[in-house]
N, C-alpha and C positions, 0 to 999 in steps of 0.2 A: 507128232512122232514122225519122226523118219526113220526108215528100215532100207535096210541093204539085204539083198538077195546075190547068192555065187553068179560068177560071169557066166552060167551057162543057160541063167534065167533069161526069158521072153517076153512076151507083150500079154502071151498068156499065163502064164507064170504069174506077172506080174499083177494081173487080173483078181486068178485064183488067192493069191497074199492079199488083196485089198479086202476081197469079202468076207476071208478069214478072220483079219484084224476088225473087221467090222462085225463078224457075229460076235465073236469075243465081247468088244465094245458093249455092245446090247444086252451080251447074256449079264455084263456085270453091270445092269441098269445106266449104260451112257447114254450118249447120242454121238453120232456123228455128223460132223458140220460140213467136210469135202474131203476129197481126195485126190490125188495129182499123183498119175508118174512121170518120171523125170526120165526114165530112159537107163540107158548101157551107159558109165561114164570110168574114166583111169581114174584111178584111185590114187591117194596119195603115195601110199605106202602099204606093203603086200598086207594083208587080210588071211589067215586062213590059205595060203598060198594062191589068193586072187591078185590080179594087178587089174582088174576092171570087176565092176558090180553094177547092178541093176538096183538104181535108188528110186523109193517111193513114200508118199509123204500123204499122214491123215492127220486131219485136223478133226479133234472129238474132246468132249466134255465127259469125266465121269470123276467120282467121286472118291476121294482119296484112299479112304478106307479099301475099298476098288481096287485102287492103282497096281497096289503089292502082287494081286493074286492076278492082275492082268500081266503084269510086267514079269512074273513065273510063268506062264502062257508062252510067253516070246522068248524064253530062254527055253523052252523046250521045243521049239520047233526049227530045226534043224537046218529049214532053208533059208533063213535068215541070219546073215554070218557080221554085222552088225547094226544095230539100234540104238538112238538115242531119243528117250521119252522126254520130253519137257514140259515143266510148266508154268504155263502164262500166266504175269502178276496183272490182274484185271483190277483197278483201282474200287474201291467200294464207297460208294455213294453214301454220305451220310444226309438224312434227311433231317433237319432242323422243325421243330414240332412250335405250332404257333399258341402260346397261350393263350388258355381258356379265360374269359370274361367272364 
């Protein structure tokens, strides 16, 4: 997921969102894998009357079912002015079973 936080976020700021996005994460049985902020950047095109935001980025595993009432989680929290959740297609291993003799 990536989140954008209003231009008037910080380094702390940006802190306080990660751990947020991260107890959420847990509370809804995920894990989380990393997290990265990116910083203060211009934006393409004004946001909520921002022309700059503070982007941050978590990478986590949770469970579909999960996803809906996490992704209602990030729509109510207000300092977060946009997000886009993604999800990675991880190919699945098909395991070939050797007949029995």
């Amino acid at each position: 997921m990536v989140w954008i936080l209003d231009a008037d976020a910080d380094e702390e700021q940006g802190t306080e969102s990660i751990e947020k996005i991260t107890s959420l994460v847990v509370d809804a049985g995920g894990e989380v894998t990393g997290t990265e902020a990116w910083g203060k950047r211009v934006l393409a095109y004004p946001i909520k009357k921002n022309s700059e935001g503070y982007y941050l980025q978590a990478n986590f595993e949770i469970d579909g079912p999960q996803a809906q009432s996490f992704e209602r989680a990030i729509y109510a929290d207000q300092s977060i002015i946009r997000h886009l959740l993604v999800r990675a297609e991880t190919p699945v291993a098909i395991v070939e079973e050797e007949p029995e003799s």
